[in-house]
Each structure stands twice: as structure tokens, then as C-alpha cells.
C-alpha positions in Angstrom: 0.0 0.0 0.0 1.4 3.4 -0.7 2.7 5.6 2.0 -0.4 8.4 2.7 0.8 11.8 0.8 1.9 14.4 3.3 -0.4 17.3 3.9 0.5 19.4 6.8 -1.1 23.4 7.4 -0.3 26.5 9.0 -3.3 27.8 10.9 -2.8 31.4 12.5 -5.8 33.4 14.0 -5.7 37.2 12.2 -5.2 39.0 15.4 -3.2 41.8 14.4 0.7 40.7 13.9 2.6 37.7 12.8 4.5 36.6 15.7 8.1 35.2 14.8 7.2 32.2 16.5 4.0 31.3 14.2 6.6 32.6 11.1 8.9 29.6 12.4 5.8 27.2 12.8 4.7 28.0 9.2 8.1 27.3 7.9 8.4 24.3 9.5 5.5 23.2 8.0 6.0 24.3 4.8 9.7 22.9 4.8 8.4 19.3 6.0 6.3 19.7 3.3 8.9 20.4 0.3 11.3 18.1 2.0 8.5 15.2 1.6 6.5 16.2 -1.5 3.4 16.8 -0.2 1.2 19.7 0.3 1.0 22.8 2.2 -2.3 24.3 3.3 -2.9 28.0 4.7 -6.1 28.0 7.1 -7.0 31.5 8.6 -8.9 30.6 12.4 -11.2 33.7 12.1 -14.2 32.5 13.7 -13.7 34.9 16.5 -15.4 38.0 14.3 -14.8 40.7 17.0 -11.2 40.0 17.5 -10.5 39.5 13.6 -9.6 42.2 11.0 -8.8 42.0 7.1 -5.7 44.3 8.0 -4.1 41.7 10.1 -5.0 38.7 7.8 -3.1 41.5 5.1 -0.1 40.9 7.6 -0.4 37.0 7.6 -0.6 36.8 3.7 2.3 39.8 3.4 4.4 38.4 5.4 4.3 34.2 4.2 4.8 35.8 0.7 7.5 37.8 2.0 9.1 34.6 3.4 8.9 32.9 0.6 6.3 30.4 2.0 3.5 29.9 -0.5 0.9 28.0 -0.1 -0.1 25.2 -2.5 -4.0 25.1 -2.4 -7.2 26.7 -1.0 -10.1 28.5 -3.3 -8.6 30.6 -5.8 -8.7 34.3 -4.8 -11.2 37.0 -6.0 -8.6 39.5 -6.7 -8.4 39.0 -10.4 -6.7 41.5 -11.7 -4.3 42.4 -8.2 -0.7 41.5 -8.0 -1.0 37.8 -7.1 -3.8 37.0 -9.8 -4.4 33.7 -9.8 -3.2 32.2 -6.6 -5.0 30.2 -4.6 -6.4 32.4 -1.3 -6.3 30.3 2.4 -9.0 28.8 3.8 -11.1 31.0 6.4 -13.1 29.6 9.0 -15.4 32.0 8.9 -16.4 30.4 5.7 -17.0 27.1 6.8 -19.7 27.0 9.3 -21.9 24.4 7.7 -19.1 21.9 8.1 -18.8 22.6 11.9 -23.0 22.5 12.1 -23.0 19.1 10.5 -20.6 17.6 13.1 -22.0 19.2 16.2 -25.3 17.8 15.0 -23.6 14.2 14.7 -21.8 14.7 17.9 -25.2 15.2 19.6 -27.4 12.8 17.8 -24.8 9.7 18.9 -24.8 11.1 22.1 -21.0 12.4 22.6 -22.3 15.5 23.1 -25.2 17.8 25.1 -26.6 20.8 24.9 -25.8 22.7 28.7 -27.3 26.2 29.3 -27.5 27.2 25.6 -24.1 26.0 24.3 -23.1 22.6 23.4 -20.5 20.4 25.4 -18.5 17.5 24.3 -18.3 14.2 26.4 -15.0 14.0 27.3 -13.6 10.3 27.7 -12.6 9.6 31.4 -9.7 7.2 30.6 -6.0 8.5 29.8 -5.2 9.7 26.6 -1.9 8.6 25.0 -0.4 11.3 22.5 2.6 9.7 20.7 4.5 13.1 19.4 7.4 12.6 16.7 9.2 15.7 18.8 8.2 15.4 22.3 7.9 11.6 23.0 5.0 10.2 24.5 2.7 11.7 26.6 -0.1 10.4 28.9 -2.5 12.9 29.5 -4.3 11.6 32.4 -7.5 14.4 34.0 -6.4 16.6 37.0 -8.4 16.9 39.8 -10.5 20.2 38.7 -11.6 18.2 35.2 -12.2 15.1 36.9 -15.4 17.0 38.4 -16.5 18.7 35.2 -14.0 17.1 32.1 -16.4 18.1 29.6 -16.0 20.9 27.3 -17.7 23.6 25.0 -17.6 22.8 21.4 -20.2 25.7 20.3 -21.5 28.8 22.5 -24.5 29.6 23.0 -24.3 32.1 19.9 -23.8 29.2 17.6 -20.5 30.5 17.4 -18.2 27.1 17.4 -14.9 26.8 19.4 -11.5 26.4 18.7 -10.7 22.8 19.7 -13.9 21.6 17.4 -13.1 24.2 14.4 -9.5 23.4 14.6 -10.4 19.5 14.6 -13.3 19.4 12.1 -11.2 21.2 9.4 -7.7 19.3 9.9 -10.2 16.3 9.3 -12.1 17.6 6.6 -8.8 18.6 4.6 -7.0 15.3 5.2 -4.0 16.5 7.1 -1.9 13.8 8.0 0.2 16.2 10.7 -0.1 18.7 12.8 3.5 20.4 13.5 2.5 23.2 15.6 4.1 25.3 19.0 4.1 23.0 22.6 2.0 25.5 23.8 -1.0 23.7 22.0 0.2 19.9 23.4 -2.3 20.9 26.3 -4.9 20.9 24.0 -4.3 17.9 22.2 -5.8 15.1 24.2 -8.9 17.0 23.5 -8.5 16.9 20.2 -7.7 13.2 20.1 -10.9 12.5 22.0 -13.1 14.5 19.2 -11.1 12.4 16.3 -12.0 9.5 17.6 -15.6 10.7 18.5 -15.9 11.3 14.4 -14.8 7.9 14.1 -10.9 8.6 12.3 -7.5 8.2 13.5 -5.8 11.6 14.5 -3.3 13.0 12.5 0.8 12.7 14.0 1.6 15.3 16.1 5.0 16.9 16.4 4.9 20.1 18.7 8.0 22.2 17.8 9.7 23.8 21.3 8.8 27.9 22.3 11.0 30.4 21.0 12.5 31.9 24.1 14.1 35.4 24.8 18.3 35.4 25.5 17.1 35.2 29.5 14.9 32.5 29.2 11.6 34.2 29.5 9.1 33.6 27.1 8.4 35.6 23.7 5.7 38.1 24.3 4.9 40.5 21.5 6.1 43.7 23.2 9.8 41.8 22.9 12.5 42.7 20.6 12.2 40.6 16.9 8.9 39.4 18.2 6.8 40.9 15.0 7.9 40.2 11.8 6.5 43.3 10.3 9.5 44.9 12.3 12.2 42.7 10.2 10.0 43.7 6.9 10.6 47.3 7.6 14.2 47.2 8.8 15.5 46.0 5.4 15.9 42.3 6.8 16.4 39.7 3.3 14.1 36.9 3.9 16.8 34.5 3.0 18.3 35.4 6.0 15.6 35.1 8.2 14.7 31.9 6.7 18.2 30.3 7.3 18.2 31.7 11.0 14.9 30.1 11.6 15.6 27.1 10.3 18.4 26.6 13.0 15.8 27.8 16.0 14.7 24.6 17.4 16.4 22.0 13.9 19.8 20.9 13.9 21.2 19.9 11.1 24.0 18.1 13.1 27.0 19.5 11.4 27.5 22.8 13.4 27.1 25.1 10.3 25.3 28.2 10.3 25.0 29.5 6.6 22.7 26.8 4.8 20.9 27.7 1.5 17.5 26.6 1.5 17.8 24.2 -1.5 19.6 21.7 1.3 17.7 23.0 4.5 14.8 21.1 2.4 16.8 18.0 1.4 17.4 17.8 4.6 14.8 18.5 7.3 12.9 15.7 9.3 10.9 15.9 12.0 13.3 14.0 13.8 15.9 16.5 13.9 13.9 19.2 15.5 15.2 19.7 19.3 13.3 18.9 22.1 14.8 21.9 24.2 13.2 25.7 24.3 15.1 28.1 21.1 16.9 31.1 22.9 16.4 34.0 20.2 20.1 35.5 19.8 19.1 38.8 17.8 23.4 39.0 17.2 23.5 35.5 15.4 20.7 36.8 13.3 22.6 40.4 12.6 25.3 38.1 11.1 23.7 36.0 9.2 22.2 38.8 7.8 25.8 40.7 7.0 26.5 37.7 5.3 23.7 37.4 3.0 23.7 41.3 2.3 27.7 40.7 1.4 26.6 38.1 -1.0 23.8 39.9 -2.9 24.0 40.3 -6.4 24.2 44.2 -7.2 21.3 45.0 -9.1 19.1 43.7 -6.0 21.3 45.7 -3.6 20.6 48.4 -5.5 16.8 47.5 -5.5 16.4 47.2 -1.8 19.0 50.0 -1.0 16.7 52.5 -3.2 13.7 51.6 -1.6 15.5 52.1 1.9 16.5 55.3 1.1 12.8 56.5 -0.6 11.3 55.2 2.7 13.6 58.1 4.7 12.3 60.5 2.3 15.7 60.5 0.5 14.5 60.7 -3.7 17.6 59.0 -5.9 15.7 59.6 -8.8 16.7 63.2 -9.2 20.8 61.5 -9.4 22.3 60.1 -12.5 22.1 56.7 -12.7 25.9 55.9 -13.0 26.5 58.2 -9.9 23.1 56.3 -7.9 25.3 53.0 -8.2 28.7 54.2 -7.7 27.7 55.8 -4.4 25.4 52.5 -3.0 28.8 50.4 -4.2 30.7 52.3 -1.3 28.1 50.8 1.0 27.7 47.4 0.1 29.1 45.3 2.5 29.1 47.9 5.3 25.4 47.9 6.4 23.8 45.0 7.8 20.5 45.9 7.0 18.8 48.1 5.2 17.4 50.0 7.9 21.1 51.7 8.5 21.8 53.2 4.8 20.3 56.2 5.1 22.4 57.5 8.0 25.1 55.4 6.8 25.2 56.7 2.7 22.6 59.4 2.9 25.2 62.3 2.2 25.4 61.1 -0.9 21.9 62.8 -1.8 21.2 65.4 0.1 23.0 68.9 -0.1 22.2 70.5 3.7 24.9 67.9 5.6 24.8 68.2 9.0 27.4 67.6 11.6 27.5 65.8 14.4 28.1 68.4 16.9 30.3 66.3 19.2 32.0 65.6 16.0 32.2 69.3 14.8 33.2 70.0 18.5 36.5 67.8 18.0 37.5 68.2 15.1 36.4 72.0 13.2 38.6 73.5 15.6 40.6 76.8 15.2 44.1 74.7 15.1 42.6 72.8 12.4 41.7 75.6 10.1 44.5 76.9 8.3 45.4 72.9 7.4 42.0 71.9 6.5 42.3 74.9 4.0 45.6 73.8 2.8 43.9 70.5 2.1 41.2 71.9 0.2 43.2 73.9 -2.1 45.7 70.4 -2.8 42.3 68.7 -3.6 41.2 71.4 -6.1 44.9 70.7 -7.7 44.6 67.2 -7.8 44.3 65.4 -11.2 43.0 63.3 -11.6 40.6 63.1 -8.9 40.3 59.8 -7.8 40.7 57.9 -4.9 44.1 57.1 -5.0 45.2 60.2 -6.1 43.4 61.6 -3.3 45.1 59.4 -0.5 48.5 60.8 -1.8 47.1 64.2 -1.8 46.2 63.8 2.2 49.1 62.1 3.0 51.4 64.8 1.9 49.5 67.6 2.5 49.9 65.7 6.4 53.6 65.4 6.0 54.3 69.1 5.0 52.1 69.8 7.8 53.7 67.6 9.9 50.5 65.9 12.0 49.4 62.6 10.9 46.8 61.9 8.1 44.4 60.9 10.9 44.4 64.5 12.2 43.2 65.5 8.4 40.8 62.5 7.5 38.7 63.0 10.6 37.5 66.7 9.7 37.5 65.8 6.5 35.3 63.0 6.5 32.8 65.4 8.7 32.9 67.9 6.3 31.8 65.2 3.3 29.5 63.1 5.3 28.1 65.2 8.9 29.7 62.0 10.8 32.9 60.3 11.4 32.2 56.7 10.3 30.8 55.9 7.2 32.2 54.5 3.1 36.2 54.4 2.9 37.0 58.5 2.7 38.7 58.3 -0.4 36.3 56.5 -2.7 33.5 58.7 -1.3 35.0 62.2 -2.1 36.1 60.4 -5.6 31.9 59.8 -6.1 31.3 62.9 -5.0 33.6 64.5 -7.4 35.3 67.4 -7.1 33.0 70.3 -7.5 30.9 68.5 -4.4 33.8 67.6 -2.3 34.9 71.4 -2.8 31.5 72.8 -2.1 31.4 70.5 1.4 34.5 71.6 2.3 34.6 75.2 1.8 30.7 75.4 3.8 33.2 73.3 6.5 35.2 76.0 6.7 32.3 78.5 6.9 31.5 77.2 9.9 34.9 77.4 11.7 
């Protein structure tokens, strides 16, 4: 007989944000799902009307697509003529509530359920209930002393509004999923959902619950926390591939102590077996360098892509800049920024014409001593030919050793001059993009100032 097709689904209530934990759950899935060939399903639980908006189901779909994690079935989506014509929308709940009327009326007329002050209650079975988890072992989940009183359990209000456990069962049934790979948080609930499987007469999917994401103290995730949305990555100029690669290694091992793993092999690779059993401590620094190392590696036209769009979003227009000039200036950064977030206070000067200084910086170094050598500087600059970086470097250096100070003492006001700070692109590639009626220009309002 052939082995059942692997159909696993990601299943987030549209309350507002997509926590990075429910990001990892969805990539697990959808990895376990690539890895084995089989199929993964995107299932909006928005029965909940007052708690639910269409903005924050915008934020689920936004950021899956941003990931990378499409979804491979579902009814195809009304928006013919948008930007992703022609893929297949999730399933909502909201949609389905004939499905979860015909089982509570089953439930009832066998008896395995009753209706209690308006609402309907399930008959919860007294005996333990084993749950054989491919991550967290087996688990007996016996009653505790509060349920053994009352273990019964709503299933539908008294609104006719049905509840999580049965919506959550009824629909993993109806679309055949064969697992359920979802955050230990839920293995509480998961006895109860055993019992309403077998009420309905089927075998319950496998189980795997994947360990909590953790803060770098231990305490657990909340949404207020640092990294905890992923709109927040979105907006910083995180690359998904990044994020991707660093979630894959919260909670999976791939046993060989490497870091950097493209996603073709993450996918040949990842079982259910390998995820850990312990709690995944969030280390935001790990992240930052996987990110400088997939920002390093990007090919230029999408650096420049994502470093123009950076730089729009801080109200910084690089359409009014010759092209040529656009890329020469972004090519000082690449490889300096770690995301995206950081360019416009990083290679900003490049496009605006009103620098300004750092005044700690302007403090230290536009001082009266400096003057009369910055000047010097400025006039050897307006002499040098040609006016390119090297070229440049010379000019410093012996414009420094006439003066007798170091070069340090002349590339720190100069820089400030260029740039308003005192980090920033290598000094003498930026002035040589500048070019020398702008370095001129900078320097001379310098020494305005001074």
C-alpha cells in the first residue's frame, strides 16, 4: 500500500501581527512539506469576528509571501486582476460553518455531546489519553483533579458561534491533514482533540509540537519583545533569506555545526526527527550576522533594489541622481550595512545637499588649530588630477607630512565635512563619487562654519 501523501497546514488566527514564532511554525511546515513532496495548506482561524480584521489577515498573507512560503491550495482568490492573480487564497473559517454545524449535530445525535445552558458540550472520555509526538515523545495525558469534576468541554456557544478545539479538529479532518507540527504551547490541547477524532470515528493526524521560542534570558516571547513581530524585520531591510536560514536553525539541527545553509539543502534535509526537544533562545546577534553575510553576497542590481527603496522610505529621492552616480555611491556601501534600515544614516550624504554635523563631531575636530590645514587640504584637492581615490590618499598624505601631523588628524575633519559623521564609506572613494566640485563645495561650507 502506498505511504499516505503528506499534507501538513499553518493555521494562525488574524489578530493583528505575525509573531516570529507562528513565522517559524509556518516554515516548518511548509519545509516538512517540500522536504516530503506533499502539500501545504494555509487555514485563517477567524471564527472569532470581533477579534479579527482583514488588516491583520493582510499581515499573515504579506508576510508568508514575503518569506517565501507559498501555499499550494485553498479557493482561488477573488482578486483577479491584483498583484498575485491567480493564486490560490487560504482557507477561512469564517467560511465554513456548515461543516462545523453538520458535526456538532452528529456529535449530539450519537450522544457524545449535550446541549448545557445554551451552548453545546462535548463528552469528554474519562480514561488517559496517550499522544505519541514525533518531537516530544509520549505523553499520557491523564485528568487533573479540577476536570475530573467537570472534564467536559464547550464545542459551540451559546451564539452558535463554534470553538477552537472543534473548528480546529473538524477542518484538519475535513482537509485530510496527515500532521499537525505546531508550538508545545498547543500539546495541552491535544488530548482533546484526540478524543473529538475518535468521536468522528478517524485516526488523528501525527503530532510533532515544535519547542517555544525563548528570549536570551529565558523568558518567554511576548509581543512587546525585541524581533517578536515580523513586520518589524519587513521594515528594517531584513532579506528573507536570512531570516529563513536563521529560523531554520531555531529549534532544527542539522547536526554539522554550520550556520550558513541555503534553503535548497535545509529542504533536502529537514525531518521531524531533527527538531530539538529543548526551548530556542532568540540570539538577535546571530541573526545580525547572518544577515551581514547574505547582504555581502547579494547580487548588485538587487542591492541596489532594496537600498533605493531604503533610502525613498527616509524620504531620500535618488531619482533626481544620474544613474551611474546612484550605483557608484550604493557600491561604497555594500558590504558595510547590515540591513537596510542603516543606509540612510550610513550613505545618505550622498543625496542630500544640507549635511549636518555631528556636533560632538564638529566640536573635536572643526577647531581653530585645524583651520589653516583643512584649507591647505582643500586647495591640494582642487589641484589634484586626476581626482580619484588614490590620487586623493596621496594628496592627504602629503598635505599631512608638510604639515607635519598625521593623516588621521586630516581625515577625521574631512570626512565630517563630506558626510556630517565620522564613520561611514572608505573616505577616499566617497569624495572620488562625490567628485570634485561637491567635495569642494562640502568643504569650503566646513570651513564657513569654523
Amino acid at each position: 500500500m502506498a505511504a499516505m501523501k503528506v499534507r501538513v497546514r499553518f493555521a494562525p488566527s488574524p489578530t493583528g501581527f505575525l509573531h516570529i514564532g507562528g513565522a517559524r511554525t509556518a516554515l516548518f511546515n511548509w519545509l516538512y512539506a517540500r522536504h516530503t513532496g506533499g502539500t501545504f495548506i494555509l487555514r485563517i482561524e477567524d471564527t472569532d469576528a470581533a477579534r479579527n480584521t482583514q488588516q491583520a489577515v493582510e499581515v499573515i498573507l504579506q508576510g508568508l509571501r514575503w518569506l517565501g512560503l507559498y501555499w499550494d491550495e485553498g479557493p482561488l482568490t477573488s482578486d483577479a486582476t491584483g498583484p498575485y492573480k491567480g493564486e490560490r487564497g487560504p482557507y477561512f473559517q469564517s467560511q465554513r460553518r456548515e461543516f462545523y454545524q453538520r458535526r456538532v449535530e452528529a456529535l449530539l445525535a450519537r450522544g457524545l455531546a449535550y446541549e448545557h445552558e445554551g451552548a453545546v458540550k462535548f463528552r469528554m472520555p474519562r480514561e488517559p489519553i496517550t499522544i505519541h509526538d514525533l518531537v516530544v515523545g509520549e505523553v499520557v495525558r491523564k485528568l487533573t483533579d479540577r476536570e475530573e469534576l467537570d472534564p467536559d468541554f464547550v464545542i459551540q456557544r451559546s451564539d452558535g458561534q463554534p470553538v477552537f478545539h472543534l473548528t480546529n479538529v473538524v477542518d484538519d479532518l475535513e482537509m485530510g491533514i496527515t500532521h499537525v507540527i505546531r508550538g508545545e504551547d498547543h500539546l495541552s490541547n491535544t488530548a482533546k482533540h484526540i478524543a473529538l477524532f475518535r468521536a468522528f470515528g478517524v485516526e488523528p493526524p501525527k503530532y510533532a509540537h515544535i519547542p517555544l521560542i525563548l528570549n536570551p534570558d529565558g523568558t518567554k516571547m511576548s509581543k512587546r519583545d525585541r524581533g517578536a513581530s515580523l513586520t518589524t524585520y519587513m521594515e528594517e531591510g531584513f532579506l528573507p533569506e536570512a531570516l529563513v536560514n536563521y529560523l531554520c536553525l531555531l529549534g532544527w539541527s542539522p547536526k554539522d555545526n554550520r550556520e550558513k545553509i541555503p534553503l535548497a539543502e535545509v529542504i533536502e534535509r529537514f525531518d521531524l526527527s531533527q527538531i530539538l526537544r529543548h526551548n530556542a533562545r532568540f540570539d538577535f546577534e546571530k541573526l545580525l550576522w547572518l544577515q551581514g553575510e547574505y547582504c555581502r553576497e547579494l547580487p548588485d542590481d538587487r542591492f541596489y533594489e532594496l537600498s533605493v527603496h531604503a533610502l525613498a522610505k527616509a524620504g531620500i529621492d535618488t531619482n533626481r541622481f544620474d544613474l551611474r552616480y546612484v550605483k557608484a555611491a550604493l557600491d561604497t556601501c555594500k558590504g558595510k550595512i547590515k540591513v537596510f534600515s542603516e543606509l540612510p544614516a550610513y550613505g545618505g550624504f550622498y543625496f542630500r545637499d544640507d549635511i549636518t554635523y555631528d556636533p560632538e563631531a564638529a566640536k573635536q575636530h572643526f577647531t581653530p588649530e585645524n583651520k589653516p590645514r583643512l584649507q591647505k587640504l582643500r586647495d591640494a584637492f582642487a589641484r589634484a588630477e586626476p581626482f580619484d581615490a588614490p590620487t586623493l590618499e596621496a594628496t592627504l598624505k602629503a598635505t599631512a607630512a608638510e604639515l607635519g601631523v598625521k593623516p588621521a588628524v586630516l581625515v577625521h575633519p574631512v570626512r565630517l565635512a563630506c558626510t556630517g559623521r565620522t564613520a561611514g564609506p572608505s573616505l577616499y572613494h566617497l569624495m572620488e563619487v562625490l567628485g570634485r566640485e561637491k567635495t569642494l563645495q562640502r568643504l569650503d561650507r566646513a570651513l564657513a562654519t569654523f
